[in-house]
N, CA and C atoms as an extended XYZ file, in Angstrom:
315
Properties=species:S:1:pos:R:3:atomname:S:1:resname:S:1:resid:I:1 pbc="F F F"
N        33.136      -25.133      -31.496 N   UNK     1
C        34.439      -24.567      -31.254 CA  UNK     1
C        34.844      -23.763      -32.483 C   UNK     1
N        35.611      -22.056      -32.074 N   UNK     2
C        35.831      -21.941      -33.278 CA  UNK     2
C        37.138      -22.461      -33.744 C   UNK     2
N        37.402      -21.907      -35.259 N   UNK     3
C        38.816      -22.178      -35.667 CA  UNK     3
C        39.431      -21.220      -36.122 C   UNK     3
N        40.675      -21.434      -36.482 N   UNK     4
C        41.220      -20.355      -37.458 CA  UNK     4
C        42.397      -21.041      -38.069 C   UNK     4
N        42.726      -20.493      -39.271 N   UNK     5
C        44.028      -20.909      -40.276 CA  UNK     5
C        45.564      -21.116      -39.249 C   UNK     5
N        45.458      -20.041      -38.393 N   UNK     6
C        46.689      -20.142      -37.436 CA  UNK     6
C        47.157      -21.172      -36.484 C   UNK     6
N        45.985      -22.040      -36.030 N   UNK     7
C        45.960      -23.581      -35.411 CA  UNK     7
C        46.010      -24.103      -36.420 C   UNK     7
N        45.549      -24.529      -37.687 N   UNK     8
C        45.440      -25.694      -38.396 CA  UNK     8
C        46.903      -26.285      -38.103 C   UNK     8
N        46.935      -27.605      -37.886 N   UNK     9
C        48.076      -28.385      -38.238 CA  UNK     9
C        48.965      -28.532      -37.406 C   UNK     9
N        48.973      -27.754      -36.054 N   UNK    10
C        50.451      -27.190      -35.464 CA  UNK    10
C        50.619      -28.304      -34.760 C   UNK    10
N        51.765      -28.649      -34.309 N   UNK    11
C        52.548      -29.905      -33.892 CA  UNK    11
C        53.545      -29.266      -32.566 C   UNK    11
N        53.737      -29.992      -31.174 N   UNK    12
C        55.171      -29.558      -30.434 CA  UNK    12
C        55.754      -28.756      -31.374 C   UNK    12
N        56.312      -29.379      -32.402 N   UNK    13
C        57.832      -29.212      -33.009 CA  UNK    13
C        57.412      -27.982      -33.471 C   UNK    13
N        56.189      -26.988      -33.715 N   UNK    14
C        55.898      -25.972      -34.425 CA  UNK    14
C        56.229      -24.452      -33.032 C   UNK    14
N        56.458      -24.657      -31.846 N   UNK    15
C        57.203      -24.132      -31.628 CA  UNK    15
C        58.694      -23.606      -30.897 C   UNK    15
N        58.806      -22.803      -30.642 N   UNK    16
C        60.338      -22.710      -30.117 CA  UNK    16
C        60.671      -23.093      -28.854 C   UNK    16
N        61.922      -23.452      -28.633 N   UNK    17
C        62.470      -23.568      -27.252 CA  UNK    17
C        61.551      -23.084      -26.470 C   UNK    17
N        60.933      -22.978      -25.136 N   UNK    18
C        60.561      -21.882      -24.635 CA  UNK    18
C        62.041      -21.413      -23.910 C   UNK    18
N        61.890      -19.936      -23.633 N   UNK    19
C        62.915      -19.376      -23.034 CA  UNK    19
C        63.218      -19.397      -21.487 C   UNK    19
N        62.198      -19.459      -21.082 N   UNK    20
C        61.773      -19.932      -19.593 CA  UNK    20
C        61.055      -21.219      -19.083 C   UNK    20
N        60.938      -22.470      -19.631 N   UNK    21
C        60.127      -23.644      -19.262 CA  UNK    21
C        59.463      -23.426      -17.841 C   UNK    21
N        59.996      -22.761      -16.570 N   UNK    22
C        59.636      -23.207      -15.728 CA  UNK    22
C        59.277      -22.015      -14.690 C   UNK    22
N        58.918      -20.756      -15.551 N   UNK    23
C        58.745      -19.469      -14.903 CA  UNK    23
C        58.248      -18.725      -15.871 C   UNK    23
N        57.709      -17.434      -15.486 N   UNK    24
C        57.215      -16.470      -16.319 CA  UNK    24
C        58.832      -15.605      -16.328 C   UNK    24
N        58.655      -15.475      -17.531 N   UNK    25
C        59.827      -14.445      -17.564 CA  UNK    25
C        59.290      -12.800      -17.074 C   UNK    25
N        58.880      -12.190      -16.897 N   UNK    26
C        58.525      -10.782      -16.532 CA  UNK    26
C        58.267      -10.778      -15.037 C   UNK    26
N        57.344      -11.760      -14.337 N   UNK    27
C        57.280      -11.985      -13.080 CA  UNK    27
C        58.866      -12.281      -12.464 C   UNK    27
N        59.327      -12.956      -13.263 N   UNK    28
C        60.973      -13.227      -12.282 CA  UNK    28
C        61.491      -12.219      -12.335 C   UNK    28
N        61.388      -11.468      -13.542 N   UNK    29
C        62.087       -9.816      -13.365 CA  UNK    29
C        61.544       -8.516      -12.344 C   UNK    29
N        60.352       -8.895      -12.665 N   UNK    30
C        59.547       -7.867      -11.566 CA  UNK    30
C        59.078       -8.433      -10.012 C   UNK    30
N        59.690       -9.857       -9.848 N   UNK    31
C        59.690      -10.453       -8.265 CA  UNK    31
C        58.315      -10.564       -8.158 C   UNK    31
N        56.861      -10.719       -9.346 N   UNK    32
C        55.652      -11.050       -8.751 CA  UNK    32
C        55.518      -12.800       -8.953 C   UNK    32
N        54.175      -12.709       -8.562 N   UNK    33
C        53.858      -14.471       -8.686 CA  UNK    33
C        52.893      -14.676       -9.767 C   UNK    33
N        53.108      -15.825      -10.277 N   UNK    34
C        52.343      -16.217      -11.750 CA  UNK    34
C        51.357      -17.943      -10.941 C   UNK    34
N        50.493      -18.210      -11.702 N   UNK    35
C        49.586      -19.559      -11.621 CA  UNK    35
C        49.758      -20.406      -12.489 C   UNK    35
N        49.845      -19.686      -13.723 N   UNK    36
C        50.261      -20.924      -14.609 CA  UNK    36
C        50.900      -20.301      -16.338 C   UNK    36
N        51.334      -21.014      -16.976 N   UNK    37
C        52.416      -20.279      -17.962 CA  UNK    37
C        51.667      -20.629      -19.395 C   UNK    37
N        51.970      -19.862      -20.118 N   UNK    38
C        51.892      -20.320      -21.587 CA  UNK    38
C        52.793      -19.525      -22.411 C   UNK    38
N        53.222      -20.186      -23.888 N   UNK    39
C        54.519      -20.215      -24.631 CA  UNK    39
C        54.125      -19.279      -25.903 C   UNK    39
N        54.570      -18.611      -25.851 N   UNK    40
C        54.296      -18.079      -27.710 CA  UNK    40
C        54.848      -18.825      -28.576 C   UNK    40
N        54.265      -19.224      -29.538 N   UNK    41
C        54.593      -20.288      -30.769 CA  UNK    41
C        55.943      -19.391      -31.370 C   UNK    41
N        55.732      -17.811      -31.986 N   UNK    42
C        56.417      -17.184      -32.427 CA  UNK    42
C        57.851      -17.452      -32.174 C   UNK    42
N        58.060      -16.586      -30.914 N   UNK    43
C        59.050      -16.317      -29.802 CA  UNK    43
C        60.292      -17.416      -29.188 C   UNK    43
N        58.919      -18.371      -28.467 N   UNK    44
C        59.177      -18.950      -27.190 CA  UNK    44
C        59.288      -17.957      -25.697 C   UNK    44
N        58.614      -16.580      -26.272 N   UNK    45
C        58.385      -16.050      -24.514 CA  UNK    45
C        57.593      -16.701      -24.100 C   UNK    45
N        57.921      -16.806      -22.664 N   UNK    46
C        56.561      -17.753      -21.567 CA  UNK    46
C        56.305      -16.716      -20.823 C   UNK    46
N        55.144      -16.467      -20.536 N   UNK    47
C        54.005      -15.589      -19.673 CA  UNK    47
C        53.238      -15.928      -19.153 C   UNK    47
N        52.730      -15.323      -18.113 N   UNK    48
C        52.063      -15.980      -16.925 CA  UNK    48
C        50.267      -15.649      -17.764 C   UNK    48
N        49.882      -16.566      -17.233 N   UNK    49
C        47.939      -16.332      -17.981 CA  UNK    49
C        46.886      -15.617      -17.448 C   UNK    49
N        46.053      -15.227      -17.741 N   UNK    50
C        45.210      -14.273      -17.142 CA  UNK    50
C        44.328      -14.823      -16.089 C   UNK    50
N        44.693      -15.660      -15.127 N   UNK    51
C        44.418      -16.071      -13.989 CA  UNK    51
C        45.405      -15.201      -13.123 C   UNK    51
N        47.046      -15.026      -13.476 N   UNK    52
C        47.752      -14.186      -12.616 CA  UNK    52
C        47.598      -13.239      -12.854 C   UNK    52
N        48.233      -12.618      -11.528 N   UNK    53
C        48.110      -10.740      -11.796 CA  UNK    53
C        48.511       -9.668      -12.368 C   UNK    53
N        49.392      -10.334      -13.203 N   UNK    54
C        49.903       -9.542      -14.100 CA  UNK    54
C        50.157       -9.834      -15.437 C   UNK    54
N        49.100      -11.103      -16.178 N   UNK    55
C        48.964      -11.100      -17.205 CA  UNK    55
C        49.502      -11.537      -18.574 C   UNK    55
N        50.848      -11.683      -18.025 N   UNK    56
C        51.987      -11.436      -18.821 CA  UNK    56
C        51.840      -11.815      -20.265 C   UNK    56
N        51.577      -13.168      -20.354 N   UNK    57
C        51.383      -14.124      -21.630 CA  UNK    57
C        50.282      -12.769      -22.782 C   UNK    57
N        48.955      -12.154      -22.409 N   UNK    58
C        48.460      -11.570      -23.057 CA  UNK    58
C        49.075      -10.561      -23.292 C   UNK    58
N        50.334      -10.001      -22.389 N   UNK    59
C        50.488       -8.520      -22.314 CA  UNK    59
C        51.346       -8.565      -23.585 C   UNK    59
N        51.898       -9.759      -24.064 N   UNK    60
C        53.023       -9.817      -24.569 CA  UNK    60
C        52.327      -10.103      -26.164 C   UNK    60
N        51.210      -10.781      -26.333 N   UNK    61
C        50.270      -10.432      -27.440 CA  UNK    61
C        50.271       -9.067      -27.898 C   UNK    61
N        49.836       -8.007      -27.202 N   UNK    62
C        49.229       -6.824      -27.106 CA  UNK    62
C        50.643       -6.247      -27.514 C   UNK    62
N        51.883       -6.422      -27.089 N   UNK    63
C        52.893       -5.930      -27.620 CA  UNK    63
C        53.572       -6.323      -28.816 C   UNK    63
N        53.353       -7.677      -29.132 N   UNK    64
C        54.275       -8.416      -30.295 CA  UNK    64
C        53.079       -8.368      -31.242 C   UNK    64
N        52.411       -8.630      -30.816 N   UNK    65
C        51.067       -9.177      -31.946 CA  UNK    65
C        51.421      -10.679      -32.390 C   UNK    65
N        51.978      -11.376      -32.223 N   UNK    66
C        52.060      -12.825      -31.877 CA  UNK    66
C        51.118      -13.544      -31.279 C   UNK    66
N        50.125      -14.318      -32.556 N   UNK    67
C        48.801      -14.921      -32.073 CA  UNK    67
C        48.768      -15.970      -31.562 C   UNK    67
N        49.481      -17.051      -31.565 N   UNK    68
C        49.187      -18.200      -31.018 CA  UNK    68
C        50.108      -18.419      -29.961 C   UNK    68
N        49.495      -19.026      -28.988 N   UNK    69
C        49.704      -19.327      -28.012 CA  UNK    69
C        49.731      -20.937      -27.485 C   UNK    69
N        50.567      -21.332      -26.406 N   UNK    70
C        49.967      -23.105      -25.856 CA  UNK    70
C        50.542      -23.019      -24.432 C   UNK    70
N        49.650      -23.548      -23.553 N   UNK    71
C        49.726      -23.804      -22.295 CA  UNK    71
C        50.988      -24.617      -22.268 C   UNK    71
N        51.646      -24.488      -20.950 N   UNK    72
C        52.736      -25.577      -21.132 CA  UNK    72
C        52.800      -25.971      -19.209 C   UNK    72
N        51.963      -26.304      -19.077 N   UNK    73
C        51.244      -27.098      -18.163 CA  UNK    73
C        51.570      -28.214      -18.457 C   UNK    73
N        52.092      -29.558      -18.052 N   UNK    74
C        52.299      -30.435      -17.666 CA  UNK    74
C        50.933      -30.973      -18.216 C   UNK    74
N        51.001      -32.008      -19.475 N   UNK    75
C        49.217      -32.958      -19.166 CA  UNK    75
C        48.150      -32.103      -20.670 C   UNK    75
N        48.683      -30.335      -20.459 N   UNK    76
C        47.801      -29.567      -21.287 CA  UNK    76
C        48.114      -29.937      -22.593 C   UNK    76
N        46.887      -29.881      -23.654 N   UNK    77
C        47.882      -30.295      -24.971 CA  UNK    77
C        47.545      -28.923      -25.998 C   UNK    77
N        46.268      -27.575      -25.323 N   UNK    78
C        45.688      -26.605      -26.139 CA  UNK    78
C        46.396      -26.050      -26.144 C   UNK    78
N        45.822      -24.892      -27.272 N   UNK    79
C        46.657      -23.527      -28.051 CA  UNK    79
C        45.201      -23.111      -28.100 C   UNK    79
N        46.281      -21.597      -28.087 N   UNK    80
C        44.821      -20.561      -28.499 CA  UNK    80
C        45.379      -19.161      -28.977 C   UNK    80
N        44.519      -19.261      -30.263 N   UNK    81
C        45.086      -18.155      -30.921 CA  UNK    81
C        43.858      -16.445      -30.301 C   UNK    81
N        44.925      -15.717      -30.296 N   UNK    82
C        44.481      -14.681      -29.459 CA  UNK    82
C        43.743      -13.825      -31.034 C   UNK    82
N        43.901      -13.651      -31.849 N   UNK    83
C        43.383      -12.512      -33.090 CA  UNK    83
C        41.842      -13.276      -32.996 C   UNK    83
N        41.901      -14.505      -32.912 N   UNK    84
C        40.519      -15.032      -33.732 CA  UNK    84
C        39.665      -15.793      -32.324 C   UNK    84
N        40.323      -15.780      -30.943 N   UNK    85
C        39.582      -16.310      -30.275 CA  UNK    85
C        38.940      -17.441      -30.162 C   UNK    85
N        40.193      -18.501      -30.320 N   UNK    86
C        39.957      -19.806      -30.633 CA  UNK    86
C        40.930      -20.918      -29.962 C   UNK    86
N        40.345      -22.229      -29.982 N   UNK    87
C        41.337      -23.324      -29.232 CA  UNK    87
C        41.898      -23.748      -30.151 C   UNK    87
N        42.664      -24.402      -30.532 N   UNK    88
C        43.406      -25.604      -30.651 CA  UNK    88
C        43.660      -26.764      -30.100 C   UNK    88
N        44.580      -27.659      -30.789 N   UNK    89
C        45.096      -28.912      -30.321 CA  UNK    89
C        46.162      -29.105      -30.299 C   UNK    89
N        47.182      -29.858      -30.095 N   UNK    90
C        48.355      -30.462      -30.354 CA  UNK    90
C        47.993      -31.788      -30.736 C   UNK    90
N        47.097      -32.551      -29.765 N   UNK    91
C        47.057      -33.822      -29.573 CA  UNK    91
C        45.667      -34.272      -29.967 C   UNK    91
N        45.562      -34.462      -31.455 N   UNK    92
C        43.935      -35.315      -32.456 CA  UNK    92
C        42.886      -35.511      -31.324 C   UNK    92
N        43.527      -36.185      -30.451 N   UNK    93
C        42.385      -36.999      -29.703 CA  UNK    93
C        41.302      -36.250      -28.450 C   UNK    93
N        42.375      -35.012      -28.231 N   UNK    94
C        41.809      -34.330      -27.109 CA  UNK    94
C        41.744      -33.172      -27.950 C   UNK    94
N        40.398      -32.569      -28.720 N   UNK    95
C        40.257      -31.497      -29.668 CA  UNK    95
C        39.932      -30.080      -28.871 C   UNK    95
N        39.810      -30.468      -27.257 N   UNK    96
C        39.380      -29.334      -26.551 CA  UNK    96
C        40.154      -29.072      -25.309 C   UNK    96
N        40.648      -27.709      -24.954 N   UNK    97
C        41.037      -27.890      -23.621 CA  UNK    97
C        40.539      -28.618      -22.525 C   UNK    97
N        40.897      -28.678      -21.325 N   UNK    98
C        40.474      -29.302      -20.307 CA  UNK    98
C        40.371      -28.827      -19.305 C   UNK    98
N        39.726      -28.217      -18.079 N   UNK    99
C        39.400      -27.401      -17.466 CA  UNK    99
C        41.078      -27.703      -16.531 C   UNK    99
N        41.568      -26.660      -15.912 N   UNK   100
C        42.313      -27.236      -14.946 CA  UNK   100
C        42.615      -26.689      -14.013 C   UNK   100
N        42.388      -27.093      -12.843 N   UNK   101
C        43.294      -26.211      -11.153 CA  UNK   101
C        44.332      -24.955      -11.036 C   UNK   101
N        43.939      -24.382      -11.058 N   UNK   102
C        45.192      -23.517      -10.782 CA  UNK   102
C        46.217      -23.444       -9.779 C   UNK   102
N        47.271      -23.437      -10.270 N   UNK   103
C        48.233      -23.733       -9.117 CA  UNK   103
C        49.411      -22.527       -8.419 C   UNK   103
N        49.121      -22.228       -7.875 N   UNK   104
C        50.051      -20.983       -7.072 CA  UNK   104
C        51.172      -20.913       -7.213 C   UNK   104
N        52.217      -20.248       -6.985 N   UNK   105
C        53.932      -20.396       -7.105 CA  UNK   105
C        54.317      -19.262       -5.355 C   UNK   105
């Protein structure tokens, strides 16, 4: 697995509110459908992942340049920083993502 300086250490508490917990923010504005969400550490924008069709979570990389990222999936505990192409953890024990279902909205 790789790493990078930008995961070392990060904890919940390392990032923000999210602004949307329970939606993509750009899909609710533009009325499309998202599969599953992830949070910018930076921010707290939530964006839909590159399973949906419109991307959002990366698009919003590509615009902010805001590297790290974490699923906020229910259960998920990874991060992944987008510059260096790498996982993270939140949670010691589970050092790797976990494959998971995608779920429709």
């Amino acid at each position: 697995m790789k790493s990078c300086e930008d995961l070392e250490n990060l904890s919940p508490s390392d990032f923000p509110p999210a602004r949307t917990p329970d939606a993509c923010e750009d899909c609710l504005s533009e009325g499309t459908k998202w599969v599953q969400l992830r949070e910018c550490r930076t921010c707290g924008h939530v964006g839909c992942c590159d399973s949906s069709p419109r991307k959002h979570a990366t698009a919003h990389f590509q615009d902010t340049r805001h590297p790290v990222m974490r699923s906020v999936t229910p259960g998920d505990t990874w991060t992944w920083c987008y510059v260096h192409g790498a996982y993270g953890s939140l949670d010691p024990a589970r050092p790797r993502p976990e494959p998971t279902v995608a779920r429709g909205k």
